[in-house]
C-alpha positions as CSV (number, residue, x, y, z in Angstrom):
1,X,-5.2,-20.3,-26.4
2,X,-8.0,-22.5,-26.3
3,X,-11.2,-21.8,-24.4
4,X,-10.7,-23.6,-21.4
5,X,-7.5,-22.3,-20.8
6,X,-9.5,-18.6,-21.6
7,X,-11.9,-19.3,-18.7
8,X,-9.4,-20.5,-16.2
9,X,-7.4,-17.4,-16.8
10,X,-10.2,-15.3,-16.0
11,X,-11.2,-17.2,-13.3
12,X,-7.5,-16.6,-12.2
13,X,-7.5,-13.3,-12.8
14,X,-11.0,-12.7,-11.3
15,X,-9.3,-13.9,-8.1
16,X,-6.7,-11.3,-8.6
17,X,-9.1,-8.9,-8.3
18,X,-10.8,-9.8,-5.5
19,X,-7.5,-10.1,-3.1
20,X,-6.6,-7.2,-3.7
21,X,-10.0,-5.3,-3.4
22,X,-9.8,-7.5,0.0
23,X,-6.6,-6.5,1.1
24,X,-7.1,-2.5,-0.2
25,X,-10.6,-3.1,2.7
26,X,-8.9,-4.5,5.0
27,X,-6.1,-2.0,5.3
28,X,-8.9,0.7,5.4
29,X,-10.6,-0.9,8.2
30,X,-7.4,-1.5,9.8
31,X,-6.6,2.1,9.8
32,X,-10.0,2.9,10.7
33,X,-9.7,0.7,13.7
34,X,-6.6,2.1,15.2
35,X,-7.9,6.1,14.1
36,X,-10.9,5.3,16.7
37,X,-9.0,3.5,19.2
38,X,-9.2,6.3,21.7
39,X,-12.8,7.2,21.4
40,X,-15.5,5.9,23.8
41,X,-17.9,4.8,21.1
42,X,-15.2,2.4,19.7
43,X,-16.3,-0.8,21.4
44,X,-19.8,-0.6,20.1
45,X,-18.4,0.4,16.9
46,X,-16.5,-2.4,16.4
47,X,-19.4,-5.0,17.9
48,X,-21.4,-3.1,15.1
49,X,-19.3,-2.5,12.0
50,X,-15.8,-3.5,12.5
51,X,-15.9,-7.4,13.3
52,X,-18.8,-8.0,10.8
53,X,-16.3,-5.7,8.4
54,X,-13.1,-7.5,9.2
55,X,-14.6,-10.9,8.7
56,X,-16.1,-10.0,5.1
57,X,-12.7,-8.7,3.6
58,X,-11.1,-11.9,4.9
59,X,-13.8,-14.0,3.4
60,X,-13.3,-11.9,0.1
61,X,-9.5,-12.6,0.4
62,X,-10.0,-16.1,0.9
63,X,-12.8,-16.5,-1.8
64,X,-10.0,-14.8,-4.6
65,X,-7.0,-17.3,-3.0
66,X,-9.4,-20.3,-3.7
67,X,-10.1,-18.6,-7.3
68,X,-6.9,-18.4,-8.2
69,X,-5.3,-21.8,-7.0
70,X,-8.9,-23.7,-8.3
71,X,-9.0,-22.2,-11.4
72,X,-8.0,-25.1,-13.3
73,X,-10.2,-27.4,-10.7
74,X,-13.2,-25.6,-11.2
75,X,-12.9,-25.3,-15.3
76,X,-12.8,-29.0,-14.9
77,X,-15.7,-29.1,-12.6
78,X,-17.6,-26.9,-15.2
79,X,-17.1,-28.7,-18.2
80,X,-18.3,-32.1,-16.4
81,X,-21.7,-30.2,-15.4
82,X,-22.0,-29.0,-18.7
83,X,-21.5,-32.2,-20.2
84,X,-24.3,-33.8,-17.9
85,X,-27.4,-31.4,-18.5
86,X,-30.0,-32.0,-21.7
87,X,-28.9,-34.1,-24.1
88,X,-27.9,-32.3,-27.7
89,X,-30.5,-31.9,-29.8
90,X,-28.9,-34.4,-32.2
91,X,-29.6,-37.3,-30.3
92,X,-33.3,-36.2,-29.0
93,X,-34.0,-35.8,-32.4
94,X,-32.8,-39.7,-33.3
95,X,-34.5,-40.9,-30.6
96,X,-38.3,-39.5,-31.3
């Protein structure tokens, strides 16, 4: 296994890991949402904590989705930026 292939597997496997930290939220503040349901304080609750809540675990979901399908994509993307930075010092050197 080369390196590349190294970083897009943990890049892979990163995403893993945040789907399912995502989905394990998002059942909890599921749950959490139906537990309060009956309670007068549950509207302002959910203006307060629950939306904001809901719309990070499905951002977190999404984020580990586009890690894991991109993986290869973004090891690509990578390896071009590195490629474009300071020059080795090799050729700095040959040129002073």
């Amino acid at each position: 296994i080369d390196a590349r292939e190294l970083q897009q597997l943990a890049f892979a496997l990163l995403g893993i890991v945040f789907v399912l930290e995502g989905l394990i939220d998002l059942i909890n503040t599921g749950l959490r949402i139906l537990a309060m349901r009956g309670f007068d304080a549950s509207e302002a609750w959910m203006r307060q904590y629950g939306w904001p809540q809901l719309l990070t675990e499905i951002a977190t979901i999404l984020l580990g989705i586009a890690l894991v399908l991109g993986s290869r994509g973004l090891v690509e993307c990578l390896r071009r930026l590195r490629g474009r930075g300071v020059p080795p010092a090799q050729e700095a050197e040959a040129d002073a």
